[in-house]
N, C-alpha and C positions, 0 to 999 in steps of 0.2 A: 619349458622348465627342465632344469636339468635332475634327474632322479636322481636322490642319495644314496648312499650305501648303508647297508646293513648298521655298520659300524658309526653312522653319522645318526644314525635314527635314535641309538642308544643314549645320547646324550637329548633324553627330554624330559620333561615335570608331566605329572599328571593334571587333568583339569580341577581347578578349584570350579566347584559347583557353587560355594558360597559367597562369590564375589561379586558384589556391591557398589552402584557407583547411583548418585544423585545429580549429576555433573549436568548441566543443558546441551554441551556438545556432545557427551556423549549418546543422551539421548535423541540429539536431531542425528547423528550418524547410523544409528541402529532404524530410525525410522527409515531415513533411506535406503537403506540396506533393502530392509524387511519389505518395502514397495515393490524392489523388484523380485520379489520372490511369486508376487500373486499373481496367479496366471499361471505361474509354473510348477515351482515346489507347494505352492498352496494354492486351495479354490477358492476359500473362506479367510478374514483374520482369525487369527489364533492370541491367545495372550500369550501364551505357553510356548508357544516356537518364538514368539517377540522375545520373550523374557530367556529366552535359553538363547536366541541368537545375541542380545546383550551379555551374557554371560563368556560366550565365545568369544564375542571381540574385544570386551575386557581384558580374560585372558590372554588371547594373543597379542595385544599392547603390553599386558605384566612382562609378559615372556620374552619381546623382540626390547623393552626399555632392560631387561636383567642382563641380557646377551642376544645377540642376532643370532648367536649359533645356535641356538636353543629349541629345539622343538616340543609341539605338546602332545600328547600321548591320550586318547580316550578305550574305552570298551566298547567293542562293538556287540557285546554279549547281551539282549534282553534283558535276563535274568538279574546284569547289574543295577537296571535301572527301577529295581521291583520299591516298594513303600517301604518294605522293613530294612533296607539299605542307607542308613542314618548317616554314611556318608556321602549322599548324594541329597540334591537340594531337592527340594520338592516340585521345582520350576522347569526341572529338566527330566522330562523323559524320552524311555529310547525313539518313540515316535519321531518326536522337536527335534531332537540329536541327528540321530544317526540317517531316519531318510527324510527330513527336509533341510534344516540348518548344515550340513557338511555338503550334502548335494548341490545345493544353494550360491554357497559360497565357495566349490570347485566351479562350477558352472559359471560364476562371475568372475574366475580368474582372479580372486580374492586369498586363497589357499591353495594348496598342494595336497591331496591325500592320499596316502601314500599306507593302505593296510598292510594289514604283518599280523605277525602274533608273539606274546612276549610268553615266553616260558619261564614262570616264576623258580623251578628250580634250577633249570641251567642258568640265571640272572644270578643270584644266590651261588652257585659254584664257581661264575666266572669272577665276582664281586671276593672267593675268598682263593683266588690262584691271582689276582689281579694285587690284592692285600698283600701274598705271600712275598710276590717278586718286585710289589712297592718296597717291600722290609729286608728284601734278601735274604730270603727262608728258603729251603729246601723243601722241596714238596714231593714225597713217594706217593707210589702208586700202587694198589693193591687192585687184586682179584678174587672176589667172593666167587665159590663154589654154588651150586643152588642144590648138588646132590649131596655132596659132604658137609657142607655148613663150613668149612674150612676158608681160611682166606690164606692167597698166596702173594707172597711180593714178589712185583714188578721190574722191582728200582725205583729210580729217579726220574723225575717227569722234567725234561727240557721245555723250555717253552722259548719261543723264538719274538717278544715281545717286552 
């Protein structure tokens, strides 16, 4: 498989945790999936890794019928996956997720995964220099002092994009 770039990776949706499907094909596809995980990513069935590996291959059918270019985006952080996290389904935790279900389905050459880390503030400043040069705004550049409190300008911030 050919590894993406940085730049490719940013175009992707976060996982819907609350998505839903009654369908019979869907769930004879997830059964199969989930068969061959045993033995390897699991000892035991689980309902919990079943139902969160449903939720993943939902997802990646949302995502590859929206656009092919599109990739999805999870947290690999524990802590996201705690009960008081009302945006996360109850069905998915970081266990199901992140070491059996991704492991699972890199291993069956089913996905690609491909960690990183998104840094919510530089996503957020590129999101308003990306805004500025969509509009044809000028965008200066400043330098705070941390001993004066003083801010100095720069100039003008080129950007080659």
């Amino acid at each position: 498989m050919i590894k993406p770039s940085f730049q490719q990776l940013l175009y992707s949706q976060s996982l819907d945790t609350w998505v839903v499907s009654g369908v019979a094909q869907v769930d004879a596809l997830v059964d199969e999936v989930y068969h061959q995980f045993l033995g390897h990513e699991l000892k035991k069935n689980s309902r919990k890794t079943k139902s969160t590996l449903k939720i993943i291959l939902l997802n990646l059918y949302s995502a590859f019928v929206s656009d092919p270019e599109l990739y999805l985006r999870y947290s690999r952080d524990e802590n996201f996956y705690s009960s008081s996290n009302h945006y996360v389904s109850q069905f998915v935790s970081y266990q199901s997720l992140v070491t059996k279900v991704i492991p699972g389905l890199v291993r069956l050459s089913l996905i690609q995964d491909n960690p990183g880390f998104i840094d919510r503030e530089s996503i957020r400043g590129n999101r308003a220099v990306r805004d500025h040069i969509d509009h044809s705004r000028e965008i200066h550049l400043f330098e705070s002092s941390q001993k004066s409190g003083f801010v100095r300008y720069l100039g003008e911030f080129s950007c080659a994009g």
